[in-house]
VOMAR-361863 format. One line per 4 residues: number of its first residue (from 1); their letters; for each residue x, y, z of N, C-alpha, C, O. Coordinates in Angstrom, 1 decimal, decimal comma. Example, Ala and Ser with C-alpha at 12.3 -4.5 7.8 and 13.67 -1.06 7.14 Angstrom:
BEGIN
1> AS> 13,2 -5,7 7,8 12,3 -4,5 7,8 13,2 -3,3 7,8 14,2 -3,3 8,5  12,8 -2,2 7,1 13,7 -1,1 7,1 12,9 0,0 7,9 13,4 1,1 8,0;
//
This chain:
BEGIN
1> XXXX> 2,3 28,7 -40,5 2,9 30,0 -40,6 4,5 29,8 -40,7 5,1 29,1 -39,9  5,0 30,6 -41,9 6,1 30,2 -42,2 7,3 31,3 -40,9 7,1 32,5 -40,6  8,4 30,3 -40,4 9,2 31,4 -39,7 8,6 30,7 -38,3 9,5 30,6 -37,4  7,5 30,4 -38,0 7,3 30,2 -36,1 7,6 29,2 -36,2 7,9 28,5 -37,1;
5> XXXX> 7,5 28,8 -34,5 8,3 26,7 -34,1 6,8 26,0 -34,2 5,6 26,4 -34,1  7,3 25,2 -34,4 6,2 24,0 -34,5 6,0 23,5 -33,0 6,7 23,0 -32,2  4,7 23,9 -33,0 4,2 23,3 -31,6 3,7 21,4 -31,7 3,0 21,0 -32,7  4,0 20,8 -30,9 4,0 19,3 -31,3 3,0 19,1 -30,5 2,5 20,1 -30,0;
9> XXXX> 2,4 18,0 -30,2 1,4 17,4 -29,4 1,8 17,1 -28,6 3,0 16,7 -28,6  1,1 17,1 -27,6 0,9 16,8 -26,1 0,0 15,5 -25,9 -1,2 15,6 -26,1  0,8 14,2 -25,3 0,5 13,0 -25,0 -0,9 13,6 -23,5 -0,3 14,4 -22,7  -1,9 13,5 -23,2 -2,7 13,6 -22,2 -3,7 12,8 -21,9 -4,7 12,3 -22,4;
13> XXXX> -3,0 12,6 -20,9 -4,1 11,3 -20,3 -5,2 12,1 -19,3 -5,0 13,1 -18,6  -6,8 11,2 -19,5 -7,3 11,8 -18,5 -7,4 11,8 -17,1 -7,0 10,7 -16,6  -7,7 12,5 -16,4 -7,4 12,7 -14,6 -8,1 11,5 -14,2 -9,2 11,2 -14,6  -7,4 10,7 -13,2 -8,2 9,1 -12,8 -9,3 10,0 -11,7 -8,9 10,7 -10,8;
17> XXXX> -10,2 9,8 -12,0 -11,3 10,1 -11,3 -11,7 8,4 -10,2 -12,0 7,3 -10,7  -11,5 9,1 -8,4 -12,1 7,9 -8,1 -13,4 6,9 -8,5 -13,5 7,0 -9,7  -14,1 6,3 -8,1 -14,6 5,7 -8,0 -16,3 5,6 -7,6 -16,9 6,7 -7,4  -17,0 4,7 -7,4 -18,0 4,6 -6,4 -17,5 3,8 -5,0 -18,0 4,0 -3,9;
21> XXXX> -16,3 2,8 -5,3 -15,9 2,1 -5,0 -16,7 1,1 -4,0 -17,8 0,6 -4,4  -16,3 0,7 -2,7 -17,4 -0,3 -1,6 -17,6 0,8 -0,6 -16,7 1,6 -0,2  -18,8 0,9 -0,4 -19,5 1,6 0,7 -19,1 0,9 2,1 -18,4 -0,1 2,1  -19,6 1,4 3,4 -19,2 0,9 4,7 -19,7 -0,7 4,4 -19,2 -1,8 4,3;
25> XXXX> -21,3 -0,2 4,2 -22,1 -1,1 4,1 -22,2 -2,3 3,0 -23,1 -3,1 3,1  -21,2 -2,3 2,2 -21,1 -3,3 1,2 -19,3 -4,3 2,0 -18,7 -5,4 1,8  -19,2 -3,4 2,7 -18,0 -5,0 3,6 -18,3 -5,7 4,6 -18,9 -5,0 5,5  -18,1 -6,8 4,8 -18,8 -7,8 5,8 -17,2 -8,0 6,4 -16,2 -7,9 5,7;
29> XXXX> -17,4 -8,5 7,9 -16,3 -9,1 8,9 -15,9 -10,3 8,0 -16,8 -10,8 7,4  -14,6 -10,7 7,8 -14,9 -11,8 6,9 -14,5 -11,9 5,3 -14,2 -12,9 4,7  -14,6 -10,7 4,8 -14,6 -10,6 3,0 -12,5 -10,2 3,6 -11,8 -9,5 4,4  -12,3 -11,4 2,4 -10,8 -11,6 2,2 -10,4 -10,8 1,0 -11,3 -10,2 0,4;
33> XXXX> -9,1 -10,6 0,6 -8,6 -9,9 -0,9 -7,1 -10,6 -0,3 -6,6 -11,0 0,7  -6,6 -10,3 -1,8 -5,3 -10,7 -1,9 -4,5 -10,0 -3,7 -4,7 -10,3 -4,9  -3,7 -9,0 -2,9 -3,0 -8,1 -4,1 -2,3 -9,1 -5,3 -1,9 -10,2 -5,2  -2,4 -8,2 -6,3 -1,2 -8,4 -6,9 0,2 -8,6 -6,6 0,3 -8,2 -5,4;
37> XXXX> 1,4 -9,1 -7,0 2,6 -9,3 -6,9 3,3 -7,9 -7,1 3,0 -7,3 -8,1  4,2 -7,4 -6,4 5,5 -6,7 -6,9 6,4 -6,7 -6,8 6,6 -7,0 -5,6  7,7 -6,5 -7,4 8,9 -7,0 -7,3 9,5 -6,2 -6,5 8,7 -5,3 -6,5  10,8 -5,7 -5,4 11,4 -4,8 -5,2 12,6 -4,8 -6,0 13,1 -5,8 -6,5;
41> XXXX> 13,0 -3,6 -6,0 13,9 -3,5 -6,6 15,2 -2,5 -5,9 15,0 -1,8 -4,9  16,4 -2,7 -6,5 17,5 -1,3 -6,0 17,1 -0,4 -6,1 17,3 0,3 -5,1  16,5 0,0 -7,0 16,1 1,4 -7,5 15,2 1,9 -7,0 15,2 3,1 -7,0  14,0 1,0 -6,1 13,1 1,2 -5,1 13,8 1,9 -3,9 13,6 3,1 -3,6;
45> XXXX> 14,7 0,9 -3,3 15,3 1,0 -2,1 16,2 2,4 -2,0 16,4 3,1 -0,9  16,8 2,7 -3,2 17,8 4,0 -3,4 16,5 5,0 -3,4 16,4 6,0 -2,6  15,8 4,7 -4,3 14,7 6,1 -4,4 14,1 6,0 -3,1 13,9 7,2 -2,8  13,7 5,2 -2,1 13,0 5,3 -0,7 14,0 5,7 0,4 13,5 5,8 1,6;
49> XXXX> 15,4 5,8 0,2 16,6 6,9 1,0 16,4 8,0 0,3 15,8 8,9 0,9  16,7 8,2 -0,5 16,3 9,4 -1,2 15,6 10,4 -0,2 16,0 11,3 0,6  14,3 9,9 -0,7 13,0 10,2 -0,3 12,5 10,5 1,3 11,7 11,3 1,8  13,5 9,2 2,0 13,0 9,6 3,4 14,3 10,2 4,2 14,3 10,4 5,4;
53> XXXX> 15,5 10,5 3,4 16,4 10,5 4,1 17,2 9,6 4,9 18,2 9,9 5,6  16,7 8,6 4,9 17,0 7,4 5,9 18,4 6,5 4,9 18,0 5,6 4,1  19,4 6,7 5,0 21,0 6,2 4,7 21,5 4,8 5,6 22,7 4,5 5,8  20,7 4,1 6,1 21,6 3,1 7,4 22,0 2,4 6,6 21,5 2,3 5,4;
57> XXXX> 23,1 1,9 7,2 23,8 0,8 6,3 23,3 -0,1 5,9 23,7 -0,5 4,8  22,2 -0,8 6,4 21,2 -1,8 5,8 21,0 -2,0 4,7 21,0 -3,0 3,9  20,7 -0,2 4,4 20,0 -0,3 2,8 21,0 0,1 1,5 20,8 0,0 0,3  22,1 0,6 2,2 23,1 1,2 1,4 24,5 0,9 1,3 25,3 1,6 0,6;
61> XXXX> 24,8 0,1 1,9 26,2 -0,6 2,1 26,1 -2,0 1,3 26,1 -2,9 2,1  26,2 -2,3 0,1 26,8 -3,7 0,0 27,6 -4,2 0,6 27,4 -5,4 1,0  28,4 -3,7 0,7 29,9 -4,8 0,8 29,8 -5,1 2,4 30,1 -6,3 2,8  29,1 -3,7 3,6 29,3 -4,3 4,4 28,0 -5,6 5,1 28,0 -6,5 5,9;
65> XXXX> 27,3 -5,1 4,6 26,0 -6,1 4,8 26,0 -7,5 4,1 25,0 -8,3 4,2  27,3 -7,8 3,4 27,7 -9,1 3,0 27,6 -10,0 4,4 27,0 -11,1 4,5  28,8 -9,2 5,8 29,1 -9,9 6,4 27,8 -10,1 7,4 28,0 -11,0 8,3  26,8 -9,5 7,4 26,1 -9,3 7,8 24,6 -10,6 8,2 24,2 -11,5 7,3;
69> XXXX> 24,1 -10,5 9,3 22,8 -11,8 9,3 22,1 -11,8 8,5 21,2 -12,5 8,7  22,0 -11,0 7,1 21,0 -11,0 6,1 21,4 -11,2 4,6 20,8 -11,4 3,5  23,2 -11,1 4,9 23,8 -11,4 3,8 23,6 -10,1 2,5 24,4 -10,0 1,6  22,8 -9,4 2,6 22,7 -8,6 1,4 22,2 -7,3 2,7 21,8 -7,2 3,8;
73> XXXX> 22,4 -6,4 1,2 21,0 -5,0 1,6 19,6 -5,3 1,8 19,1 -6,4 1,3  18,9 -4,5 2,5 17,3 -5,3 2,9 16,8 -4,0 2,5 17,6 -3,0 2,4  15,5 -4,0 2,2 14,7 -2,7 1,9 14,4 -2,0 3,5 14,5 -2,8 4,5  13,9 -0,8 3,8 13,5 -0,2 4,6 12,2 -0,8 5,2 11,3 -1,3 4,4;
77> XXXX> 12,1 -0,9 6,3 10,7 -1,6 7,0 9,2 -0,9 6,1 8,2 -1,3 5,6  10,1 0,7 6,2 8,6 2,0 5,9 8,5 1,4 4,5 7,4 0,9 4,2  9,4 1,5 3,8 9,3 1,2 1,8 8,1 -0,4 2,3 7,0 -0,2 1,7  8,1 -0,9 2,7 7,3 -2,3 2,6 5,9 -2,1 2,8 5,0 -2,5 2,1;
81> XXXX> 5,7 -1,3 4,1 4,5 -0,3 4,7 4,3 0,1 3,5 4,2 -1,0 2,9  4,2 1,2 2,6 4,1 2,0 1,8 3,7 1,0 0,5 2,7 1,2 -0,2  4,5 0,1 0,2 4,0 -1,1 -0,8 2,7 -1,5 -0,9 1,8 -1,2 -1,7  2,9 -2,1 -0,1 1,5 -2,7 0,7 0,3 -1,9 0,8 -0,8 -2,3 0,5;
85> XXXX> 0,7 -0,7 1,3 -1,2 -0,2 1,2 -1,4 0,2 -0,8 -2,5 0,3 -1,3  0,1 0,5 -1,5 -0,2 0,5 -2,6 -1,0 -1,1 -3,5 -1,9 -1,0 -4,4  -0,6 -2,1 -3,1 -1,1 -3,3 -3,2 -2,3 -3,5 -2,9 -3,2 -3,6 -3,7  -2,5 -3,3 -1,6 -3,9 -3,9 -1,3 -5,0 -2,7 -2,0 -6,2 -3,0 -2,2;
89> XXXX> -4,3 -1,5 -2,3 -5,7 -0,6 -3,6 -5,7 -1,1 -4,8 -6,4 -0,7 -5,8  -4,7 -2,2 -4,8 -5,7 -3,1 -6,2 -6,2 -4,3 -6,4 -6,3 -5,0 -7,4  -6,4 -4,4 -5,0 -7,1 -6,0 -4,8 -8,9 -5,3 -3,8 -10,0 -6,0 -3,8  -8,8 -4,0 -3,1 -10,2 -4,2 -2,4 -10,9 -2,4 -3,3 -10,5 -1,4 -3,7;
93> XXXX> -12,1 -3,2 -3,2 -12,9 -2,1 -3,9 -12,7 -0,6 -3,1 -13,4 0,4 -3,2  -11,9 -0,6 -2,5 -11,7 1,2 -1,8 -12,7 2,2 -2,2 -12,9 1,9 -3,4  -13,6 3,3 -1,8 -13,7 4,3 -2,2 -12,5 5,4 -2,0 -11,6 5,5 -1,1  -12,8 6,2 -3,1 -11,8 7,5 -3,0 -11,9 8,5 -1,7 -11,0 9,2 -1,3;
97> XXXX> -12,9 8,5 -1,3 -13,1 9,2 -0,2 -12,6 8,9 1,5 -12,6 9,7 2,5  -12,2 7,1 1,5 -11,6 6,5 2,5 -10,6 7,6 3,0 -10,0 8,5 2,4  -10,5 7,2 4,6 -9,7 7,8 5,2 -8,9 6,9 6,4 -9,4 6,2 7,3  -7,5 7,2 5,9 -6,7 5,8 7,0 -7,0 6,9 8,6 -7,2 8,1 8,6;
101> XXXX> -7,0 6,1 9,8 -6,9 6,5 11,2 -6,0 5,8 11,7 -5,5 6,5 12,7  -5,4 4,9 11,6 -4,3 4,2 12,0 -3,8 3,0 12,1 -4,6 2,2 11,6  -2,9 2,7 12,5 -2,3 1,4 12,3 -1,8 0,7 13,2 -1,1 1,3 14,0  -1,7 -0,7 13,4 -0,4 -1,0 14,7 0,0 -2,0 13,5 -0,7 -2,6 12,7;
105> XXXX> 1,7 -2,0 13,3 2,2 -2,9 12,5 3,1 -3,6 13,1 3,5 -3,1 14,2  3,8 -4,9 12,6 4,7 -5,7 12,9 5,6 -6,0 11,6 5,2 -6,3 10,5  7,0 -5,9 12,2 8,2 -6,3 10,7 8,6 -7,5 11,5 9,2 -7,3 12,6  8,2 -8,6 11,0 8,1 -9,9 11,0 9,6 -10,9 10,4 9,9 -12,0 10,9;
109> XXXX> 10,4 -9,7 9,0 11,4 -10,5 8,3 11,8 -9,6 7,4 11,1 -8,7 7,2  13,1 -9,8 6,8 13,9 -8,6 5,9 13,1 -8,8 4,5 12,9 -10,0 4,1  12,8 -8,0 4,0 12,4 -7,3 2,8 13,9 -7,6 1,8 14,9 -7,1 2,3  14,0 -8,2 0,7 15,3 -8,4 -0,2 15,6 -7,6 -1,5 14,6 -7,9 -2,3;
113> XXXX> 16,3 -7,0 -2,0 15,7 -6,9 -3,5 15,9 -8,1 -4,2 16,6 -9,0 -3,8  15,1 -8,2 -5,4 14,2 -9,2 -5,9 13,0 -10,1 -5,0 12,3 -11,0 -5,5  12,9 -9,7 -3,9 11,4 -10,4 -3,6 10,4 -9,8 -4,2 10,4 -8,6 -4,5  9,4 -10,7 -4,5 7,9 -10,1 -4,8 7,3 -10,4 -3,8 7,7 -11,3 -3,1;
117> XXXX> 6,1 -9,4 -3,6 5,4 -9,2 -2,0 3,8 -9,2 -2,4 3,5 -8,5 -3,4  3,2 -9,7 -2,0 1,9 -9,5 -2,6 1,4 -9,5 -0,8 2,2 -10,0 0,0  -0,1 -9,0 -0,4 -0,8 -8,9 0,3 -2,0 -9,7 0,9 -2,8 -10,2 0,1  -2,1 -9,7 1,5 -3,4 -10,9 1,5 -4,3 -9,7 3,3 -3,7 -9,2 4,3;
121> XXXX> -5,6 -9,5 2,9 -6,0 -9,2 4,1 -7,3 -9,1 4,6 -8,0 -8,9 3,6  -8,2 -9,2 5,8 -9,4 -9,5 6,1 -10,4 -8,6 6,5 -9,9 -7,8 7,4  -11,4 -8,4 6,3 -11,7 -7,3 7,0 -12,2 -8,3 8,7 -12,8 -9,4 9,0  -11,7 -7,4 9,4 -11,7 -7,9 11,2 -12,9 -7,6 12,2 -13,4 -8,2 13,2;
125> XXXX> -13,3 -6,2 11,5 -14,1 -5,6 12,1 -14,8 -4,3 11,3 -14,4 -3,6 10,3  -16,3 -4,0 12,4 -16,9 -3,3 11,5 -17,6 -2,2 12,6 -18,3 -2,9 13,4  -17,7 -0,9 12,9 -18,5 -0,3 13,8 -18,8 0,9 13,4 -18,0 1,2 12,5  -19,8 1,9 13,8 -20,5 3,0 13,3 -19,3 3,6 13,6 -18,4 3,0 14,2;
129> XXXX> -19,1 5,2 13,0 -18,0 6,0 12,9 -19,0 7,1 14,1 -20,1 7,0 14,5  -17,9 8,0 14,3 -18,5 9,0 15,5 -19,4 10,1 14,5 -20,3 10,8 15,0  -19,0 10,3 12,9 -19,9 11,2 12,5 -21,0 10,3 11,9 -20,9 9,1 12,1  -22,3 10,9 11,0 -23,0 10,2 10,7 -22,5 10,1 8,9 -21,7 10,8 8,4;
133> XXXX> -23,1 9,1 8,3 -22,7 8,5 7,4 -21,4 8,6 7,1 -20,8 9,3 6,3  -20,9 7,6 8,2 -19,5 7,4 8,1 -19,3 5,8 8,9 -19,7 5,9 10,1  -18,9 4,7 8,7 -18,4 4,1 9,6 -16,5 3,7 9,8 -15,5 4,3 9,2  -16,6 2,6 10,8 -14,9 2,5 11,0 -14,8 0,9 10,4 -15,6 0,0 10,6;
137> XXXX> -13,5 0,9 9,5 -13,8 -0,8 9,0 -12,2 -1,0 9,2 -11,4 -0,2 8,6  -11,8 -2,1 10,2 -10,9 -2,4 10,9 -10,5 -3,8 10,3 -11,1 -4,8 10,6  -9,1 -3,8 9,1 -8,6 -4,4 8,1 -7,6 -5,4 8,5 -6,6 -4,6 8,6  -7,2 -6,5 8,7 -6,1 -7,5 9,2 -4,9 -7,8 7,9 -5,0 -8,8 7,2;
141> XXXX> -4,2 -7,0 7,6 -3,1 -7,5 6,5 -1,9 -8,1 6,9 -1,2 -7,9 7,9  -1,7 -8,7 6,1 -0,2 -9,4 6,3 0,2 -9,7 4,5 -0,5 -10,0 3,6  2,0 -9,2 4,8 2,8 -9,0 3,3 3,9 -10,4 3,7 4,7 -10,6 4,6  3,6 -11,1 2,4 4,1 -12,5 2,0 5,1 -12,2 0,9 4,7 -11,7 -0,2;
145> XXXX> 6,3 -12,4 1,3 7,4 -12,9 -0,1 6,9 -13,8 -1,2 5,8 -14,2 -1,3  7,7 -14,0 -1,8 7,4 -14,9 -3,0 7,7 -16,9 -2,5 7,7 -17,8 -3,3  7,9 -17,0 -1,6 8,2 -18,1 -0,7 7,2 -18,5 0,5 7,2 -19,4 1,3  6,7 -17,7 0,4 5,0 -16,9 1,1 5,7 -17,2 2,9 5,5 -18,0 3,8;
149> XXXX> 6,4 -16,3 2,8 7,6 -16,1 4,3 6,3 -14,7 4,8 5,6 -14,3 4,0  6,3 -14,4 5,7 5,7 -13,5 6,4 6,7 -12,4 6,8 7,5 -12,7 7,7  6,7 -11,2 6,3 7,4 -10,2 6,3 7,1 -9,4 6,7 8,0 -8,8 7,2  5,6 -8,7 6,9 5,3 -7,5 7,7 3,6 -8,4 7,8 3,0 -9,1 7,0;
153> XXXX> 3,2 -7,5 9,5 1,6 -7,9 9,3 1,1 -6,8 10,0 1,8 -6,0 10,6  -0,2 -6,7 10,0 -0,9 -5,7 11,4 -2,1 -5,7 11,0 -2,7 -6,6 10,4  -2,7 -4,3 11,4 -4,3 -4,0 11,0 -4,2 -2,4 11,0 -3,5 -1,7 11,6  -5,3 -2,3 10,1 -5,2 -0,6 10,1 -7,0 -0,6 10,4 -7,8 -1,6 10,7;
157> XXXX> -7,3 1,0 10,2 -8,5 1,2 10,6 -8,9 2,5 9,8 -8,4 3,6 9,9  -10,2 2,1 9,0 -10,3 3,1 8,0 -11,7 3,3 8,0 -12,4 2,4 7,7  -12,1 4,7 8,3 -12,9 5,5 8,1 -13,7 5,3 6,5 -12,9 5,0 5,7  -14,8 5,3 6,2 -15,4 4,8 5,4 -17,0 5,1 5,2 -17,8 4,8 6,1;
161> XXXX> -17,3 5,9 3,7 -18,7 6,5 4,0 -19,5 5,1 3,8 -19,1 4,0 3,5  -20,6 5,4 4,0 -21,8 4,6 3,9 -22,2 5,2 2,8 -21,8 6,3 2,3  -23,4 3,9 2,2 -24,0 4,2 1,3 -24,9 5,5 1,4 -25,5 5,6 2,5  -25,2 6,6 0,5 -26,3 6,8 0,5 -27,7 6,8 0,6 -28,1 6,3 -0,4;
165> XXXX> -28,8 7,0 1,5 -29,8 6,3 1,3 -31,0 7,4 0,9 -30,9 8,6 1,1  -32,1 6,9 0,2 -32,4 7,8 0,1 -33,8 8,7 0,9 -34,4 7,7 1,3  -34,6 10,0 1,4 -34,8 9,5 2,1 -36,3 9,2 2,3 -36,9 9,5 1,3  -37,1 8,7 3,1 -38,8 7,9 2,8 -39,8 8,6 2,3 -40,9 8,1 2,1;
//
């Protein structure tokens, strides 16, 4: 049609639909994973003040954290947390329907920009959930630098359906 705007195409990707992913019943005490690598970066560290509001000089001060016991800016404890459970969803078969309950963590060592962090973690434990087809699968991780230095560790505890069954 002569005279109107040209409407252009629209790049569209489809919606990631979860998974079937691992049932309660498909992890054993024992079954290991270990993430992929990622790098941190400034841009991480500026977008995670940003984002949480959190300004300490740690993460935002060059000059003065030169004189500093770490010699540079360090990333935020939380930014490493946050990595990390991104990491370990692409090393353990997760279902989409998991649900975290909580955590006890440890910050072990400063986080740098340019380290790569990869995950390594176990499953610890395994027990019925209080509803039915549901149990609790209790995860041991720990986040390694690229020098495989130990930088954050703990265990979380994640809610997790069971398989289906069907019934006799």
């Amino acid at each position: 049609m002569a005279g109107s705007p040209r409407v252009g195409r629209v790049l569209s990707l489809p919606a990631v639909e979860p998974g079937p992913g691992a049932a309660f019943d498909d992890l054993n005490v024992g079954d290991e994973f270990t993430s992929p690598g990622r790098t941190v970066t400034e841009a991480d560290i500026v977008i995670f003040a940003g984002l949480s509001g959190d300004y300490n000089v740690l993460h935002t001060d060059a000059e003065l954290m030169k004189t500093s016991r770490f010699g540079e800016r360090i990333a935020h404890g939380l930014l490493g947390l946050a990595l990390q459970q991104g990491l370990l969803t692409r090393a353990m078969p997760a279902g989409g329907d998991d649900v975290s309950l909580g955590l006890k963590w440890k910050f072990r060592g400063p986080i740098k920009i340019g380290d790569t962090l990869h995950v390594t973690a176990r499953v610890a434990g395994k027990r019925d959930g209080d509803a039915p087809g549901w149990g609790i699968v209790t995860i041991e991780r720990r986040v390694l630098n690229q020098r495989g230095e130990l930088v954050q560790e703990g265990e979380t505890e994640q809610l997790v359906r069971r398989r289906a069954t069907s019934p006799p």
